[in-house]
Legacy VTK file of the C-alpha trace (Angstrom):
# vtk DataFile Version 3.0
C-alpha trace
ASCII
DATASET POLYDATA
POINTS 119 float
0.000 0.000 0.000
1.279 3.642 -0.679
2.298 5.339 2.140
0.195 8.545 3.199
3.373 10.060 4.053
5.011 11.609 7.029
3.177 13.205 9.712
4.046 16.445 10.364
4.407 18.132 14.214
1.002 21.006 14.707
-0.917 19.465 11.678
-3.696 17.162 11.773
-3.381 14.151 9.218
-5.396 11.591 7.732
-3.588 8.465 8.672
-6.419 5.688 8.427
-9.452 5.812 5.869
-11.435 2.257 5.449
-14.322 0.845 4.820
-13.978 -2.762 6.094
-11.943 -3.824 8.687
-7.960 -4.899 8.077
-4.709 -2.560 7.887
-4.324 1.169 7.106
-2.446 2.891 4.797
1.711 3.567 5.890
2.730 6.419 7.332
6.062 8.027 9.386
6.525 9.733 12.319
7.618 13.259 12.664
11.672 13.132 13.918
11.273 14.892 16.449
9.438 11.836 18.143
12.841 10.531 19.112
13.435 13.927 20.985
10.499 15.035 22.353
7.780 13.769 24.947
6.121 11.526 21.368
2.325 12.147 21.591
0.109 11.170 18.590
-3.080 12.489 19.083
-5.736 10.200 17.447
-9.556 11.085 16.413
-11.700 8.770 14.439
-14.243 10.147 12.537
-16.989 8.499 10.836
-18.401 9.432 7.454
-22.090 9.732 6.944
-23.119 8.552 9.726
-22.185 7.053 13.386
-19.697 4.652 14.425
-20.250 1.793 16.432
-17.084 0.493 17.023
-13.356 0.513 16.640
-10.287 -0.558 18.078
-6.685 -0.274 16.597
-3.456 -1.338 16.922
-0.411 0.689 16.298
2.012 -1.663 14.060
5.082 -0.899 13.180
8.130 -2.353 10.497
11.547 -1.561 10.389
12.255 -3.578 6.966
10.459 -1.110 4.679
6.899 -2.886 5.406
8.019 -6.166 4.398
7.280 -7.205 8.367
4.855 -5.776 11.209
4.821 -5.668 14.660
2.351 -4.351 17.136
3.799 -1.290 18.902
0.436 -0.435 20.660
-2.597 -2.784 21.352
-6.043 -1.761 21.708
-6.562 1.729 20.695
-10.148 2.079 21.247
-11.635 4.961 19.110
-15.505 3.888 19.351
-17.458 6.894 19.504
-15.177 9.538 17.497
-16.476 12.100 19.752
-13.294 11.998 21.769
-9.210 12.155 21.080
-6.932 9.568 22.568
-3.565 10.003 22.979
-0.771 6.962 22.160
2.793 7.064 23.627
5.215 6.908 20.334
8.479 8.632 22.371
11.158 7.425 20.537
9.726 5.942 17.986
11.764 8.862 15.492
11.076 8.763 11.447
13.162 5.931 10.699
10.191 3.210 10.488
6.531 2.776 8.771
3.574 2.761 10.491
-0.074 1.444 10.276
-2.929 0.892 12.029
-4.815 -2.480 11.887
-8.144 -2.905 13.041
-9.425 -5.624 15.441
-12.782 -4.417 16.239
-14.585 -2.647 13.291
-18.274 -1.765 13.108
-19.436 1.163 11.422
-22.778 1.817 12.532
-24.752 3.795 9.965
-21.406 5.324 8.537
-20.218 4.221 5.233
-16.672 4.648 6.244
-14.125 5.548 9.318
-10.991 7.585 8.936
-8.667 8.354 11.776
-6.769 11.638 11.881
-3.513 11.838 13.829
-1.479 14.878 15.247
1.917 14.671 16.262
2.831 17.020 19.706
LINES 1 120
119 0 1 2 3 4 5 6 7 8 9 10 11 12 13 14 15 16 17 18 19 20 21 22 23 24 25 26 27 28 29 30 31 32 33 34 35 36 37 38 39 40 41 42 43 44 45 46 47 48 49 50 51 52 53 54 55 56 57 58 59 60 61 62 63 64 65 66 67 68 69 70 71 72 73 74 75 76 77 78 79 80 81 82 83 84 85 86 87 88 89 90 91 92 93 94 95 96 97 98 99 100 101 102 103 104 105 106 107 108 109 110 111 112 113 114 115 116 117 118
């Protein structure tokens, strides 16, 4: 899958757009992750309608995407009306990201996307 790119620190990014369940598009961390306190804010937000469920994990490869490992499990984004907040410190820019779903139930929306903010 094509990367979405490179999150950038104080902008809000589309990092996760599906329709069934399964893994996200790849993405990078900002570099000053590896610096800094590594917060990546996370909102889901359903399309056209409500969400009933979602929960994500935070995978990551350090081969180019060839292999995937969970970084963080259960990132629970259900209602979309709230932000969570995952722990990445560290993490830098040198490796891909994804999200993969585990629990995925739209509701009445016809699609979920999950926006992410590095700070």
């Amino acid at each position: 899958m094509p990367p979405f790119g490179k999150l950038d620190r104080g902008f809000p990014t589309k990092i996760f757009d599906r329709t069934v369940a399964g893994s996200g598009d790849q993405f990078s961390l900002p570099p000053e992750s590896g610096r800094y306190m590594g917060r990546l804010i996370l909102a889901a937000r359903p399309q056209a309608g409500t969400l009933t469920a979602l929960v994500v994990n935070l995978e990551i490869s350090v081969d180019g995407g060839v292999t995937w490992v969970i970084l963080i499990t259960g990132i629970n984004l259900n209602t979309g009306a709230t932000t969570v907040t995952a722990d990445v410190s560290g993490a830098g820019n040198g490796l891909l990201c994804r999200f993969t779903s585990t629990t995925f139930t739209l509701g009445t929306a016809t699609s979920v996307q999950i926006w992410g903010h590095a700070g």
